[in-house]
PAPAVO-570795 format. One record per residue (C-alpha): x, y, z; residue in three letters. Coordinates in steps of 0.02 Angstrom, whole numbers. Each point is the difference from the previous one (the first is absolute). Example, Ala and Ser with C-alpha at 12.3 -4.5 7.8 and 13.67 -1.06 7.14 Angstrom:
// PAPAVO-570795
<rec><x>615</x><y>-225</y><z>390</z><residu>ALA</residu></rec>
<rec><x>69</x><y>172</y><z>-33</z><residu>SER</residu></rec>
// end
This chain:
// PAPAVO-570795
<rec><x>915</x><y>116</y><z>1104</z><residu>UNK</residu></rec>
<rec><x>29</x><y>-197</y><z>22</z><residu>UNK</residu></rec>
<rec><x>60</x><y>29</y><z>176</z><residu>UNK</residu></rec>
<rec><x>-192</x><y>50</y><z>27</z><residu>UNK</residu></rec>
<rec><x>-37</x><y>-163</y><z>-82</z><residu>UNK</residu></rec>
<rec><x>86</x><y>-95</y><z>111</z><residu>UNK</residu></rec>
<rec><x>-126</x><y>-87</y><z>121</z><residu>UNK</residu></rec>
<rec><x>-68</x><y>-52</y><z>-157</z><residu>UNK</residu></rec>
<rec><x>133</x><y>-156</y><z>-12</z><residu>UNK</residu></rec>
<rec><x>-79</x><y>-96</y><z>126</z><residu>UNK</residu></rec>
<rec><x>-162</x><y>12</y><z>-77</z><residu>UNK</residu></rec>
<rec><x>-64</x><y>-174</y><z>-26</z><residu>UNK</residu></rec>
<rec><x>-193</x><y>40</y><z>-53</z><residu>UNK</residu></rec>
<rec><x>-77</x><y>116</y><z>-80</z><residu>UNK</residu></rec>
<rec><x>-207</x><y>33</y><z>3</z><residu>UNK</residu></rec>
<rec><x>-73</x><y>119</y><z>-91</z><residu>UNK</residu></rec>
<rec><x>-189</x><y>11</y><z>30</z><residu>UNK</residu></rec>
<rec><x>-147</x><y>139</y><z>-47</z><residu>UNK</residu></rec>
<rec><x>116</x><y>122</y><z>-73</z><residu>UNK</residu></rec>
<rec><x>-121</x><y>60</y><z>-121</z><residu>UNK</residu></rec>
<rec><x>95</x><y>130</y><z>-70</z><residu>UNK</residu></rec>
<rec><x>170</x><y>-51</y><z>3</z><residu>UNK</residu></rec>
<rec><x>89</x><y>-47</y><z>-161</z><residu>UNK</residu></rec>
<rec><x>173</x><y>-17</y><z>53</z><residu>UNK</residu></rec>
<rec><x>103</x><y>-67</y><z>172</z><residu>UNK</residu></rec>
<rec><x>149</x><y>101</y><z>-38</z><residu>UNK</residu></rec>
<rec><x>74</x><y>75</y><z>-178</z><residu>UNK</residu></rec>
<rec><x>145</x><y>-117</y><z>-6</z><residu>UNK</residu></rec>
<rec><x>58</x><y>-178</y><z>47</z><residu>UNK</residu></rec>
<rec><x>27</x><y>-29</y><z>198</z><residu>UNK</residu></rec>
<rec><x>110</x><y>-85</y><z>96</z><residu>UNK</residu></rec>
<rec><x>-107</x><y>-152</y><z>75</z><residu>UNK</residu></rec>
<rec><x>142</x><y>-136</y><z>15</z><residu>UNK</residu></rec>
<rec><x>-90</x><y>-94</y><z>109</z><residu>UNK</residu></rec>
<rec><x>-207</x><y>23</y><z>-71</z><residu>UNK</residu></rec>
<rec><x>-66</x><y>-185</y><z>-55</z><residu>UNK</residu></rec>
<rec><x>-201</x><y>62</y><z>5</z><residu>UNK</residu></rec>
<rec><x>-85</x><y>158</y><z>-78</z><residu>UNK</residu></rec>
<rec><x>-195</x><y>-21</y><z>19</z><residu>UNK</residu></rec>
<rec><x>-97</x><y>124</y><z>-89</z><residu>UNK</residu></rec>
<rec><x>-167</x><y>27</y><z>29</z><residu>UNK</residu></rec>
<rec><x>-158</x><y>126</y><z>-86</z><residu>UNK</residu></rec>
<rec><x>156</x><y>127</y><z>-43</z><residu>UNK</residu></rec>
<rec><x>-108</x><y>15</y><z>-168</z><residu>UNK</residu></rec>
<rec><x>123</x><y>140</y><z>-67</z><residu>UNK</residu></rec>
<rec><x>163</x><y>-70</y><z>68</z><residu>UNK</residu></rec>
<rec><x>106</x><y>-31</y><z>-167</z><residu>UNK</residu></rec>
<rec><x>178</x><y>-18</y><z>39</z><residu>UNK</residu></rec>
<rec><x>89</x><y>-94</y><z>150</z><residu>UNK</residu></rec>
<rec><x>179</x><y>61</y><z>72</z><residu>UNK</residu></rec>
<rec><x>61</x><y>-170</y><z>-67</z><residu>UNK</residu></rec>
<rec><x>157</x><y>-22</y><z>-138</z><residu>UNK</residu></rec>
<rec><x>93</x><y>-125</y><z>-99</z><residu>UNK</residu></rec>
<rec><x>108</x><y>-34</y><z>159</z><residu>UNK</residu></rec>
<rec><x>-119</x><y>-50</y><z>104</z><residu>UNK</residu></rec>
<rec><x>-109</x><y>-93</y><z>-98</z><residu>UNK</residu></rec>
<rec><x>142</x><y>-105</y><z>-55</z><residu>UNK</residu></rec>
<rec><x>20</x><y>-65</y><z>188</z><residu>UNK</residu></rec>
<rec><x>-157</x><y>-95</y><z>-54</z><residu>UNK</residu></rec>
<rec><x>-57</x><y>18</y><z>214</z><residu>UNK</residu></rec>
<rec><x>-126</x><y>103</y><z>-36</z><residu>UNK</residu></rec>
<rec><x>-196</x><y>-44</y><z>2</z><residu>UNK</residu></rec>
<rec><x>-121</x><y>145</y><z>-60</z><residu>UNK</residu></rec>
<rec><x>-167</x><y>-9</y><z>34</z><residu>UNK</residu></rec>
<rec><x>-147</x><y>94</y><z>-111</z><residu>UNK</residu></rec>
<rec><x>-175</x><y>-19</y><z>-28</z><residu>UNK</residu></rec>
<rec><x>-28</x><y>-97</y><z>-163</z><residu>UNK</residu></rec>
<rec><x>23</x><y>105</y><z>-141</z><residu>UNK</residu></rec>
<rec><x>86</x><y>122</y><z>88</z><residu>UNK</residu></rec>
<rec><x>184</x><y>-7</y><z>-74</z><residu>UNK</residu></rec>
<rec><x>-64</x><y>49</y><z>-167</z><residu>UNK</residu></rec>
<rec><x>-13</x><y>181</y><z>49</z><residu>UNK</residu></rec>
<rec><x>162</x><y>-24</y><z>84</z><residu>UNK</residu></rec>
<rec><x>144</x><y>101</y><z>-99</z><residu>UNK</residu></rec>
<rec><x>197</x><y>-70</y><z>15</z><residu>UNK</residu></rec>
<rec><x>179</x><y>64</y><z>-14</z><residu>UNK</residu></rec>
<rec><x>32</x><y>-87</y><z>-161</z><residu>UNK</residu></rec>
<rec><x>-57</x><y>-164</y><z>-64</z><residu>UNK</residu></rec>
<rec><x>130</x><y>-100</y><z>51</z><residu>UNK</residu></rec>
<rec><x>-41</x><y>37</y><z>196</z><residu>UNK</residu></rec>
<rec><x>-196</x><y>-44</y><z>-37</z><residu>UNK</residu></rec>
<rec><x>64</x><y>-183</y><z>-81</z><residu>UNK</residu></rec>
<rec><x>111</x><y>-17</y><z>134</z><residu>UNK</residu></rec>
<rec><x>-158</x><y>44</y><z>160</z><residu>UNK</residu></rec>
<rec><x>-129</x><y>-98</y><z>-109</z><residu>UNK</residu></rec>
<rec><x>24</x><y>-154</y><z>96</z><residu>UNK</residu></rec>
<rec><x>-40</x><y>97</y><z>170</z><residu>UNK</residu></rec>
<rec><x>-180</x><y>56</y><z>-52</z><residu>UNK</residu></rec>
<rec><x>-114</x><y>-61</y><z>76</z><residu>UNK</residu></rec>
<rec><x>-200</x><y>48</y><z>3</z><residu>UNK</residu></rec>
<rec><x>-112</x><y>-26</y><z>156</z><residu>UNK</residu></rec>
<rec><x>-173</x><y>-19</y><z>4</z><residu>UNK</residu></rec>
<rec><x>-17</x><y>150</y><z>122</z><residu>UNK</residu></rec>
// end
């Protein structure tokens, strides 16, 4: 199934826009080794991102939300929410 995922690893942003009903981007972590900006915008029900410990340790990541946003926002454990903390950032949009 990762060979599928593949084209995924040159990913470098990811926007996520009017996706009303979505709550999820994919079940598990995914392989963006090369992501640095994840702008989210009115995904009202969107409540977990395909983000873990791993990547969010790089510390290159920037992730963009509405204010108020990330509290609805759900996370692997609480050590990989301490460690993407820093990249939160709210928009006035």
């Amino acid at each position: 199934m990762m060979s599928n995922l593949e084209p995924l690893t040159k990913l470098q942003v990811l926007y996520l826009k009017k996706l009303p009903n979505s709550n999820s981007i994919y079940w598990k972590a995914l392989p963006f080794p090369d992501v640095c900006r994840i702008f989210v915008f009115k995904c009202p029900e969107l409540k977990k991102l395909p983000l873990d410990l791993e990547r969010a340790g790089q510390g290159k990541i920037l992730i963009k939300e509405k204010k108020d946003g990330w509290k609805q926002l759900q996370w692997e454990d609480q050590v990989t929410h301490i460690a993407l903390l820093p990249s939160l950032k709210s928009t006035n949009k």
